[in-house]
N, C-alpha and C positions, 0 to 999 in steps of 0.2 A: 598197566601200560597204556591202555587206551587213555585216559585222565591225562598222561603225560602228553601225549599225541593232542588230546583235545588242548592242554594248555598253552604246547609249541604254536601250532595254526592259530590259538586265538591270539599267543603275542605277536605272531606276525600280523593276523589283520589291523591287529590294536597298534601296531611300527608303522607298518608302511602306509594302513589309510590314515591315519594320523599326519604321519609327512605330505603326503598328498596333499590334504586338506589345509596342514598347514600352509602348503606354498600355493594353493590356490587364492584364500582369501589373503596372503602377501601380495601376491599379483593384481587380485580386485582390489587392494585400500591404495592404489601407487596414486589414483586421481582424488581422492578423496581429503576435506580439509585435515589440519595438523592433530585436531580432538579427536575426528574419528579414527586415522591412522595410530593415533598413540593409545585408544583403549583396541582397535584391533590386537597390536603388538603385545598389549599387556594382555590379553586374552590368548594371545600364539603362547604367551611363556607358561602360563597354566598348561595350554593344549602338549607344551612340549615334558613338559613335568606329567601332568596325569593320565596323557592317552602314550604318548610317544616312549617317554624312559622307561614308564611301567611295561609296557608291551614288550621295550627291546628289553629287561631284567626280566621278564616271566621268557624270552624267546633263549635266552643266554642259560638261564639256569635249568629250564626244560632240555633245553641242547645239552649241557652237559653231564644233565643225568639219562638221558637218552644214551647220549657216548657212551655211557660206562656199563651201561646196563647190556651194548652190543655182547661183549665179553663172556658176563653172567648168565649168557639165555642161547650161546652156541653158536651166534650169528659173528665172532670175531674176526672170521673171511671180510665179512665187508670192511674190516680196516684197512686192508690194500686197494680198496676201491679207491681211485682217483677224483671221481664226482664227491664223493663220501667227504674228503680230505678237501676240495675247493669249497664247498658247504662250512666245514668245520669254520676254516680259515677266515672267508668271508665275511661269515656270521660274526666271531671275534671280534676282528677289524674293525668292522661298521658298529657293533652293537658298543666295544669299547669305547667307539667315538662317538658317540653317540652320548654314553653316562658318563662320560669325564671330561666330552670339549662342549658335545651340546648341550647338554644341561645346564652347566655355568653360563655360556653364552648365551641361552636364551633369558637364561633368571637377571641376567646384569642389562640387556636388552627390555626386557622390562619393568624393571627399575628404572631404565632411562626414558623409560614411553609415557614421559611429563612434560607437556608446553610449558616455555616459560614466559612471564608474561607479555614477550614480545610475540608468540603465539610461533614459537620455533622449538625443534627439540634440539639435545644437545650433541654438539659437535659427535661426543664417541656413540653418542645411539646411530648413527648410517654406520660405524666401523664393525658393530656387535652384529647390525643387521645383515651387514653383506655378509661377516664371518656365519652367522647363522641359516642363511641361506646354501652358503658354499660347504657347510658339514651337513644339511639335507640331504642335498642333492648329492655329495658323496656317499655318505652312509645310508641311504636310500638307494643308490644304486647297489651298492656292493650287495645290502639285503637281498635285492632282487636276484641278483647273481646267486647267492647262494641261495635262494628257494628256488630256483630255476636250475640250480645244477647239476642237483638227482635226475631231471628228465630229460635236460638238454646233455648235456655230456655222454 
């Protein structure tokens, strides 16, 4: 149980500082020329494939053997917990969104983080980036919500 416990906390740090970091150096490349803005971008889509997806699938699959294992061990009272249950959901939400909207949009995001030779990127890489910014900062909150709900609620 503990391993599982160690697994959940490390995918969260491996989610949410991940997102962090990813929208930090987003923020620092806004002044920066078109080369280094487009190898940032293509390093954010790595960032978001091996720290971020991985974190939120070790946070999702920990969680859900976590759940199950409530049952098996006599602790099934906390399923009417209400914190318990905003956690569950939370977690879901954001983590789903996370492996099935941000994942693609960061990989097609950098795919398109190539100047062309007029030293411009192309029209749908600002569409992919704001969409990959705005599923951050959603499913980044939501995460937080639910690592916060056990102690705040």
């Amino acid at each position: 149980m503990s391993l599982l416990l160690f697994t959940h906390v490390l995918g969260c740090a491996m989610w949410i500082g991940g997102g962090l970091a990813g929208l930090m150096i987003e923020m620092g490349v806004k002044q920066e020329s078109v080369e280094v803005r487009a190898g940032a971008f293509r390093l954010l889509a790595r960032l978001h494939t091996l720290v971020i997806g991985f974190g939120a699938l070790l946070v999702l699959g920990s969680g859900v053997v976590l759940t199950m294992s409530l049952d098996t061990e006599g602790l099934g009272d906390l399923m009417r917990e209400p914190r318990l249950w905003v956690m569950i959901v939370a977690g879901l939400l954001a983590g789903f969104m996370v492996l099935f909207v941000g994942l693609p949009t960061a990989s097609r995001m950098g795919a398109l983080a190539v100047p062309s030779s007029k030293g411009e990127l192309p029209p749908a890489f600002e569409m992919y980036r704001r969409r990959s910014a705005w599923i951050t900062v959603i499913s980044g909150t939501l995460a937080v919500i639910a690592l916060l709900a056990w102690y705040v609620l």
